[in-house]
LOMIGU-366565 format. One line per 3 residues: number of its first residue (from 1); for each residue x, y, z of C-alpha. Coordinates in nm, 4 decimals, padded with zeros to 6 digits. Each point is the difference from the previous one (the first is absolute). Last residue first. Layout:
<minus>
NUM	X/Y/Z ~ ...
</minus>
This chain:
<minus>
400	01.8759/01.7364/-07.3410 ~ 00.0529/-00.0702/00.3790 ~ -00.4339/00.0514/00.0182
397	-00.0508/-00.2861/-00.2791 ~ 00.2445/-00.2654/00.1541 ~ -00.1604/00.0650/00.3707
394	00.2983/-00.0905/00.2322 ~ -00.0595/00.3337/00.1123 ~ 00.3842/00.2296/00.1113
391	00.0355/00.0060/00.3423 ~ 00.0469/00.3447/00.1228 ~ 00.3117/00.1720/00.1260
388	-00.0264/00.2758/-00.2399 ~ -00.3176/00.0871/00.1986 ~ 00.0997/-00.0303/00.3138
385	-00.1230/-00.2966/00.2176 ~ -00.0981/00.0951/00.3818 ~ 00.1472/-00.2000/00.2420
382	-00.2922/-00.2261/00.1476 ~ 00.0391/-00.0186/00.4177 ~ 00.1717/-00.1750/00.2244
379	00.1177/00.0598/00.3723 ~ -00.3103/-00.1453/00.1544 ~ 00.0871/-00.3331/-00.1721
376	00.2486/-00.0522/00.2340 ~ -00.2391/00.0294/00.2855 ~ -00.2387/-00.2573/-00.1068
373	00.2602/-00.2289/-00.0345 ~ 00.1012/00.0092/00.3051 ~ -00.3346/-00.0392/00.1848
370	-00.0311/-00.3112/-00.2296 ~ 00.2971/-00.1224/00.1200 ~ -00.0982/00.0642/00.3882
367	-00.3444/-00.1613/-00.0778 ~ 00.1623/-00.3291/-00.1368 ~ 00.2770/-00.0050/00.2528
364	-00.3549/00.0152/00.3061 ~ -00.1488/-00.3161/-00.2034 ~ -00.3015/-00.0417/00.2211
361	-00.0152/-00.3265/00.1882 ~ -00.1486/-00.2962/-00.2042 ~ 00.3514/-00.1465/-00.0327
358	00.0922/-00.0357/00.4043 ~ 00.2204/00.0986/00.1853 ~ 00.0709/00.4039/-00.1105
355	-00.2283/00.1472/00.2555 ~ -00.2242/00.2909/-00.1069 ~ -00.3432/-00.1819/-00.0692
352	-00.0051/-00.1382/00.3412 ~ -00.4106/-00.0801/00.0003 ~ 00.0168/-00.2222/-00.2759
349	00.2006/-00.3011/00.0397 ~ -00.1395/-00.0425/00.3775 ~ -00.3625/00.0328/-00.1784
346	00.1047/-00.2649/-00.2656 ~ 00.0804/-00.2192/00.2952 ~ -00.3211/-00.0046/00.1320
343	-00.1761/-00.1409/-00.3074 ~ 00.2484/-00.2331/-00.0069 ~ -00.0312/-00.0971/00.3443
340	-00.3963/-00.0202/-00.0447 ~ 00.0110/-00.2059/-00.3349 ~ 00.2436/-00.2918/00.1400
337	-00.2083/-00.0449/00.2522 ~ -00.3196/-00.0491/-00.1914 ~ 00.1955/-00.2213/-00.2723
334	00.2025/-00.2351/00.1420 ~ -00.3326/-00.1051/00.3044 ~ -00.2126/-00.0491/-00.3187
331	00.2495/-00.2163/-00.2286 ~ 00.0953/-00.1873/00.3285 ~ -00.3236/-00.1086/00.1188
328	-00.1119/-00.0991/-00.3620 ~ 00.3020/-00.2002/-00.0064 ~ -00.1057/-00.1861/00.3192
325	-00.3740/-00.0110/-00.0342 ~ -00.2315/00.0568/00.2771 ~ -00.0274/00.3952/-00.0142
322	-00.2013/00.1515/00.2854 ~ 00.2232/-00.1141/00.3416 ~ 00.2882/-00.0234/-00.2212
319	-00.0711/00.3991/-00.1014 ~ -00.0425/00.1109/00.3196 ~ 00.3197/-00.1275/00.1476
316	00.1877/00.0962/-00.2587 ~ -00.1348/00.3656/-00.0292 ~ 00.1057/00.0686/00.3653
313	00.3560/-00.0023/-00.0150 ~ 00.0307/00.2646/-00.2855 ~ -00.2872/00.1623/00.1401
310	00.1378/00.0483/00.3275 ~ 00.3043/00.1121/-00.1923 ~ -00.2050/00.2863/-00.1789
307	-00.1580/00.1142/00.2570 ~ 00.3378/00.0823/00.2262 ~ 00.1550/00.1243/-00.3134
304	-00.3156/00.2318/-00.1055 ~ 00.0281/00.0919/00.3415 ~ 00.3082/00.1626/00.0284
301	00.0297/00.1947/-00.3379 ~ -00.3311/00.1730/00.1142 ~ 00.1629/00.0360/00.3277
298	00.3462/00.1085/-00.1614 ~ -00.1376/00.3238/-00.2210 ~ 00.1525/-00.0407/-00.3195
295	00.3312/00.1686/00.0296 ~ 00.0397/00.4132/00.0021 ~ 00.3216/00.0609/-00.1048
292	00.0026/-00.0751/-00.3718 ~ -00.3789/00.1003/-00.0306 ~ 00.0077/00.3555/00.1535
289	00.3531/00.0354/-00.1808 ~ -00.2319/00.0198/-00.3344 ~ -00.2165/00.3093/00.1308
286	00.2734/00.1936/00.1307 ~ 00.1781/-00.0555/-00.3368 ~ -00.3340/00.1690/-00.1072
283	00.0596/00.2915/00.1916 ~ 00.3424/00.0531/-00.1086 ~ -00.1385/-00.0107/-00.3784
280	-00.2390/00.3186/00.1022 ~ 00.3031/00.1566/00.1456 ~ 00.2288/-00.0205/-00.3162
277	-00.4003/00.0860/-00.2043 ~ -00.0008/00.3297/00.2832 ~ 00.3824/00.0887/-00.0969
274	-00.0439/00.0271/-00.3345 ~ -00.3599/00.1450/-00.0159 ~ 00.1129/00.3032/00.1781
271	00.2166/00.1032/-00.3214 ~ -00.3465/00.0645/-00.1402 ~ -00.0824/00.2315/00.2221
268	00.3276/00.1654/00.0183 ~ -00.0007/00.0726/-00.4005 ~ 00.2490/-00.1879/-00.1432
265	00.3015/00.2679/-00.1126 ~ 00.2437/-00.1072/00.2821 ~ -00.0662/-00.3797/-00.1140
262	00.3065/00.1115/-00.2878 ~ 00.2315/-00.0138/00.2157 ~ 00.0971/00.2706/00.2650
259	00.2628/-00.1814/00.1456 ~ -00.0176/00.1275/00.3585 ~ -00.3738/-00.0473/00.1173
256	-00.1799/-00.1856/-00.3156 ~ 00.3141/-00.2692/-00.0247 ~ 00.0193/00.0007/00.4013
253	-00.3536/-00.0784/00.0362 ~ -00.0428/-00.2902/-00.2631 ~ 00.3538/-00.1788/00.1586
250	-00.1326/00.0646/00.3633 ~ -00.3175/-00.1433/-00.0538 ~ 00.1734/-00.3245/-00.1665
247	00.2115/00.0373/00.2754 ~ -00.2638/-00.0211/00.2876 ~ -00.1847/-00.2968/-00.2155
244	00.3432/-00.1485/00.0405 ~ -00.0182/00.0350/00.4182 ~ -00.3561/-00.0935/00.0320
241	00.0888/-00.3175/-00.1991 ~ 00.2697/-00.0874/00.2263 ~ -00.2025/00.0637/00.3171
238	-00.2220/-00.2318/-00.1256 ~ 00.2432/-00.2816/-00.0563 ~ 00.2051/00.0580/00.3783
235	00.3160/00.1582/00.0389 ~ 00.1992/-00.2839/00.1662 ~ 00.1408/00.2071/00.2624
232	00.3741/00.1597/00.0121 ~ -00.0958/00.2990/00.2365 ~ 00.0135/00.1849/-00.2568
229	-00.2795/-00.1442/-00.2163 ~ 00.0930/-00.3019/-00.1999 ~ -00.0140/-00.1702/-00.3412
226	-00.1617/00.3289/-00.2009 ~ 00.2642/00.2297/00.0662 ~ 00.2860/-00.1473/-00.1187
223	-00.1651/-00.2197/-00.2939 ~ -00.0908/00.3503/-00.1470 ~ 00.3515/00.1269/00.0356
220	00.1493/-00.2994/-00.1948 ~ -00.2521/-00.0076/-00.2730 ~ -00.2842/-00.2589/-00.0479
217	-00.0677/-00.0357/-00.3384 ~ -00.0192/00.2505/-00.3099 ~ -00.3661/-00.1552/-00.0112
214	-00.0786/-00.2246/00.1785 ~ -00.0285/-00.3520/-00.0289 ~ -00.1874/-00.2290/00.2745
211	00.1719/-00.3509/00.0620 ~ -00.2020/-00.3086/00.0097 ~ 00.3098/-00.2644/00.0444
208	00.0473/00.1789/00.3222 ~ -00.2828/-00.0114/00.1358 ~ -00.0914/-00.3359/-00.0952
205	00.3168/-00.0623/00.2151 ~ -00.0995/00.1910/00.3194 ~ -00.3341/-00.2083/-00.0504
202	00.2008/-00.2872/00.0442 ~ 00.2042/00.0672/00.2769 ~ -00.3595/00.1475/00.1753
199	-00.1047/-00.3335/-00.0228 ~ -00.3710/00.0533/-00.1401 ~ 00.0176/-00.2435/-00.2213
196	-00.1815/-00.0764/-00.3982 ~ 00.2761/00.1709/-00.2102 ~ -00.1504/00.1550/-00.3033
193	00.3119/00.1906/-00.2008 ~ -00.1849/00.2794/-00.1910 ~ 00.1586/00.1121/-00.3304
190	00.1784/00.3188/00.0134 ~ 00.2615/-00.1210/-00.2423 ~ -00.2757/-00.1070/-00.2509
187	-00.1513/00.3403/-00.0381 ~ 00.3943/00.1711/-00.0501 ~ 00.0231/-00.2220/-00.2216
184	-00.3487/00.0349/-00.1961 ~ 00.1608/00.4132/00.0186 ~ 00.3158/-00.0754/-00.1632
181	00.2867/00.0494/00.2147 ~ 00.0945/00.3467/00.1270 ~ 00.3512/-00.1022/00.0894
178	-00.0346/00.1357/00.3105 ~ -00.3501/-00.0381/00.0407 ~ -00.1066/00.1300/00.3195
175	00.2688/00.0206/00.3063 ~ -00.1272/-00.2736/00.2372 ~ -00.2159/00.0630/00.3272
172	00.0161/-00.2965/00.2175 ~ 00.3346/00.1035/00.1469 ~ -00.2253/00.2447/00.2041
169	-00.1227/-00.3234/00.1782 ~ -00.2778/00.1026/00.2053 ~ -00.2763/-00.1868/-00.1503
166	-00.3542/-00.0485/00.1385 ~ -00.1498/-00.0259/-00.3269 ~ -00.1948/00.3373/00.0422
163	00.2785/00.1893/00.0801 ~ 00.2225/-00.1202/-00.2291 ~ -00.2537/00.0992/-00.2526
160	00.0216/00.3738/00.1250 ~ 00.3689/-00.0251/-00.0253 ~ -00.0378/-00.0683/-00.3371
157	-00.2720/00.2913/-00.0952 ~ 00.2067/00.2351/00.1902 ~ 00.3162/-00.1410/-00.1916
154	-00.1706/00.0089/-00.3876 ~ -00.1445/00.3460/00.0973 ~ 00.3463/00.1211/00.1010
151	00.1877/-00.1043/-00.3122 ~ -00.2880/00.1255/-00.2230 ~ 00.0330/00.3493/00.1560
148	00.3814/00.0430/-00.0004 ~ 00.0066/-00.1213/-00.3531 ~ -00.2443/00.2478/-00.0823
145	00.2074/00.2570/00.1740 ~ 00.2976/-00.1159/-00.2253 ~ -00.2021/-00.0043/-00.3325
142	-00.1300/00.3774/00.0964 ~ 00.3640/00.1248/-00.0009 ~ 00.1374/00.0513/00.3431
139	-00.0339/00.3390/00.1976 ~ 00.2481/00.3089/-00.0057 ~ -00.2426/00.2497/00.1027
136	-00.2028/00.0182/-00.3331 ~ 00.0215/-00.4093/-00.0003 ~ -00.2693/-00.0619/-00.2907
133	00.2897/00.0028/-00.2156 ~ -00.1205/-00.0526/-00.3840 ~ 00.0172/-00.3406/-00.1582
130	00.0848/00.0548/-00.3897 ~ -00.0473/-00.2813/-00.2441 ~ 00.3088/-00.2269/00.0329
127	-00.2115/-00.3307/00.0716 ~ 00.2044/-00.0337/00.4158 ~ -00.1799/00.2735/00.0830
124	-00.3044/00.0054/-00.1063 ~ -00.0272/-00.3871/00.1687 ~ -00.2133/00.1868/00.3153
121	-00.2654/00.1055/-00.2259 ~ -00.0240/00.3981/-00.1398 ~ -00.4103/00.0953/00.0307
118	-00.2533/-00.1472/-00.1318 ~ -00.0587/00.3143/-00.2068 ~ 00.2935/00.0108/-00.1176
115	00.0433/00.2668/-00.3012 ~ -00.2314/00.2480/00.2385 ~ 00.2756/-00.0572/00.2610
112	00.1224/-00.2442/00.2714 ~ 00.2170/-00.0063/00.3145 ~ -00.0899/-00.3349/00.2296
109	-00.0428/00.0581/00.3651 ~ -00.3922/-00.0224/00.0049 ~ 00.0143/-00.3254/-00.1677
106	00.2632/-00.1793/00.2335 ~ -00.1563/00.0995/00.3384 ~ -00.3568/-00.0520/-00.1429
103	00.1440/-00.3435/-00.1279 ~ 00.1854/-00.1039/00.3585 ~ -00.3175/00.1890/00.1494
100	-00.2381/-00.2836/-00.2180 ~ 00.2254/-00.2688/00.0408 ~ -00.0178/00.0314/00.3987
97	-00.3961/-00.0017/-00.0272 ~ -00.0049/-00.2981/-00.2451 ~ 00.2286/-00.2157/00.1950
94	-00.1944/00.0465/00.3505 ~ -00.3422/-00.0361/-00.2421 ~ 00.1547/-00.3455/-00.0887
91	00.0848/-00.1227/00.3257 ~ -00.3091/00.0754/00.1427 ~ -00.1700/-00.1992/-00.2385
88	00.2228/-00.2783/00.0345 ~ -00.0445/-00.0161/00.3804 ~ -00.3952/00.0634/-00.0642
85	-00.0397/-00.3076/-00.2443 ~ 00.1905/-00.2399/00.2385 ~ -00.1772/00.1432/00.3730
82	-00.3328/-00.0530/-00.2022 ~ 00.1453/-00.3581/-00.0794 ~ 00.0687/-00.0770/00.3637
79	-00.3238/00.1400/00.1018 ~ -00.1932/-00.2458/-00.2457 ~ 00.2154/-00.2683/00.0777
76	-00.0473/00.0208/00.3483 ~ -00.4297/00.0417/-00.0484 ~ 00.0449/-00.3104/-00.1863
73	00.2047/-00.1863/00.2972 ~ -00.2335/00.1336/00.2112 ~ -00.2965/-00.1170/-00.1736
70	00.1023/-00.3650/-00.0774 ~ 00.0781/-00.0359/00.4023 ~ -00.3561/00.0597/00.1047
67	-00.1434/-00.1853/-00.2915 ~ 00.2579/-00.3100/00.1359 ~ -00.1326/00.0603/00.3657
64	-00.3627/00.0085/-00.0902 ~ 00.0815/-00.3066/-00.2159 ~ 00.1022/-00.1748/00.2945
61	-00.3083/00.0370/00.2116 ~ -00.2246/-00.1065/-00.3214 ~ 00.2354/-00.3780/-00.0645
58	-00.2719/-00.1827/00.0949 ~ -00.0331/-00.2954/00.2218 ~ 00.3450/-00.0020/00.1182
55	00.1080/-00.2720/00.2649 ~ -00.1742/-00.2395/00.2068 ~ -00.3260/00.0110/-00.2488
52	00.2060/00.0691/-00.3137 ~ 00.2233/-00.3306/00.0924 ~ 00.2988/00.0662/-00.3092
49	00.1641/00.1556/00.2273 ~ 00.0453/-00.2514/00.3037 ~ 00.0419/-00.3283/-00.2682
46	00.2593/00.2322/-00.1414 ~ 00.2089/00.0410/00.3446 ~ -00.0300/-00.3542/00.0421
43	00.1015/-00.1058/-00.3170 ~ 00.2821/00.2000/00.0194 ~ 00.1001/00.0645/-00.3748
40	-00.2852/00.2490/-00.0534 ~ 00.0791/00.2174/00.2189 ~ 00.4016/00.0006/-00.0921
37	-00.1070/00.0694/-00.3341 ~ -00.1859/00.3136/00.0592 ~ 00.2624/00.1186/00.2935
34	00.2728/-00.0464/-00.2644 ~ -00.2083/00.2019/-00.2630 ~ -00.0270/00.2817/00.2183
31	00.3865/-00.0122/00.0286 ~ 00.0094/-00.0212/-00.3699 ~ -00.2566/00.2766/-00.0087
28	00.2269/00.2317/00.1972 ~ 00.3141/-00.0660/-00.1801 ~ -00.1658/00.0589/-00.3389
25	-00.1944/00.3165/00.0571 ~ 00.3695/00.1967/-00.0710 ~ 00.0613/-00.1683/-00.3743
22	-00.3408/00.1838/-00.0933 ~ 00.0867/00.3337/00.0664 ~ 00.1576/00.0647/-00.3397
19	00.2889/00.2806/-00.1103 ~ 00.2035/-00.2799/-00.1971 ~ -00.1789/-00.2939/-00.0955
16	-00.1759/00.0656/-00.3169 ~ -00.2069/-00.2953/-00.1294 ~ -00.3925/00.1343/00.0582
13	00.1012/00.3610/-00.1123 ~ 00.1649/-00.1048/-00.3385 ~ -00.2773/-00.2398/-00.0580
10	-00.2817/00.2376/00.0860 ~ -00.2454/-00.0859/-00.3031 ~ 00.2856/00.0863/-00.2014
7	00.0270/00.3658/00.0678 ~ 00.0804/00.1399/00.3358 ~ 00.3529/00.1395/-00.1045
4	00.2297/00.1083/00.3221 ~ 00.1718/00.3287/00.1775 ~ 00.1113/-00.1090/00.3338
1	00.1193/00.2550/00.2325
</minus>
């Protein structure tokens, strides 16, 4: 995705290159431009044209066609941006739902008393104050169950992408941060790669180069079970993502069951809410696959092409028949065609919004950071400051 300035009277808009649709009308209007010229070179071609009582005495029939063609390829856009807006939409409710049972799951775990009334944080551990054993039957510390949690939100939320960019490559999930790098690093290493080609070579490249993080990775036993069923089958992308969202389930159900943390004590109807907002975000992940694997409908697709190149060949020969003047002839015929394709092109660009190819395409390593980030600050909260602990007022007058 392209994030740019629109100040300036659109300068930085009018001379950007990277993410237009103008460079793809060009090849089409030069052709158009061929026939133009190539009219009006043959004299007796042009001497046929240019004869509105043999040849076109108004240009009405045309324009029919032309208004005809200007609406579809505006209705197009319109869909293709309404396909846009609701794949990111979608996408961000999906992320929402899981982080709310990842922070349910975390919050309701986490030991606390009238001295903390936020509760004890994930880091407790690690600050010296003391972290109690929310284990009664022999469970892990709160800081390890949260780690449990965060790890498998950050790999159903992963997978989930995969999904939706059409990528099976488990080697395309990376182990997050290991030398946790500063964060504008971290936001420049996920950078999207725009590669304008839909060899599948290349896009297995982009792929690669746009790498999701997660979390604690992608352990050994994970990998196991999630590259093939039994039989030895690719396991497919949704599958995958049914099969994490089944441990992340697992993982909140076995620490209430047989670990008796600290969730035990939730009332049950509130409890309830952390599996229905998990379920809630599976729905919408329903929601954004709709658009990665559901394509523009093909007729629609089909006949905008067919119209399109009629009018590309067309437009010439009406315009030399109206149009007496050479350059004039060329500066109209350039820009009419050259409009519709890239108009047209800007709905290709828009209604794959998954698919790594191209710059204006949604940045899936930006959303899987941000997902991660979210859940690491779910283990933080304030430590309380005790009074002999205090930071003494820089206030001259008060210190005396």
């Amino acid at each position: 995705m392209i994030y740019y300035r629109k100040g300036y009277g659109g300068i930085f808009i009018l001379f950007r290159l990277v993410g237009t649709s103008w460079p793809f009308g060009v090849i089409p209007d030069l052709i158009a431009l061929s026939i133009s010229l190539i009219l009006n070179y043959v004299t007796v071609l042009d001497e046929i044209i240019r004869d509105r009582n043999e040849f076109i005495s108004h240009p009405y029939a045309f324009q029919l066609f032309a208004y005809l063609l200007g609406f579809l390829m505006v209705f197009r856009t319109n869909f293709a941006y309404q396909r846009y807006w609701e794949a990111i939409g979608a996408m961000q409710n999906m992320a929402a739902k899981w982080l709310d049972g990842a922070l349910m799951g975390i919050t309701f775990d986490a030991a606390g008393n009238r001295d903390r009334p936020l509760l004890y944080g994930a880091q407790d551990g690690e600050s010296g104050l003391p972290h109690p054993t929310t284990g009664g039957k022999g469970g892990p510390h709160h800081s390890a169950f949260y780690g449990d949690i965060a790890h498998l939100c950050s790999l159903l939320h992963a997978v989930a992408l995969q999904h939706l960019r059409s990528d099976s490559n488990l080697d395309n999930l990376e182990f997050a941060y290991p030398e946790a790098p500063s964060l504008q690093s971290v936001a420049q290493k996920m950078e999207n790669f725009g590669m304008p080609s839909f060899s599948p070579s290349k896009i297995g490249d982009t792929l690669a180069r746009q790498k999701l993080p997660v979390l604690g990775g992608l352990r050994p036993e994970e990998r196991a079970v999630l590259e093939a069923d039994s039989q030895g089958n690719l396991l497919s992308t949704d599958a995958r993502v049914a099969m994490v969202e089944g441990w992340f389930m697992r993982r909140l159900i076995g620490r209430q069951k047989f670990e008796q943390g600290e969730s035990s004590a939730t009332s049950p109807p509130i409890l309830s809410r952390l599996y229905q907002v998990i379920s809630d975000g599976t729905l919408w992940f329903g929601a954004a696959s709709k658009v990665a694997i559901t394509p523009f409908p093909f007729p629609y697709h089909n006949i905008i092409s067919v119209f399109l190149w009629m009018y590309t060949l067309l437009a010439p020969v009406l315009i030399n028949g109206i149009i007496m003047d050479t350059v004039l002839r060329s500066i109209f015929v350039f820009t009419s065609v050259f409009c519709y394709h890239a108009l047209h092109h800007i709905g290709d660009n828009l209604e794959d919004p998954y698919l790594p190819y191209d710059p204006n395409e949604l940045p899936l390593p930006d959303l899987q950071h941000s997902v991660n980030m979210r859940l690491w600050a779910f283990g933080v909260v304030p430590v309380p400051i005790k009074a002999e602990d205090e930071i003494p007022s820089k206030d001259p007058q008060k210190s005396e």
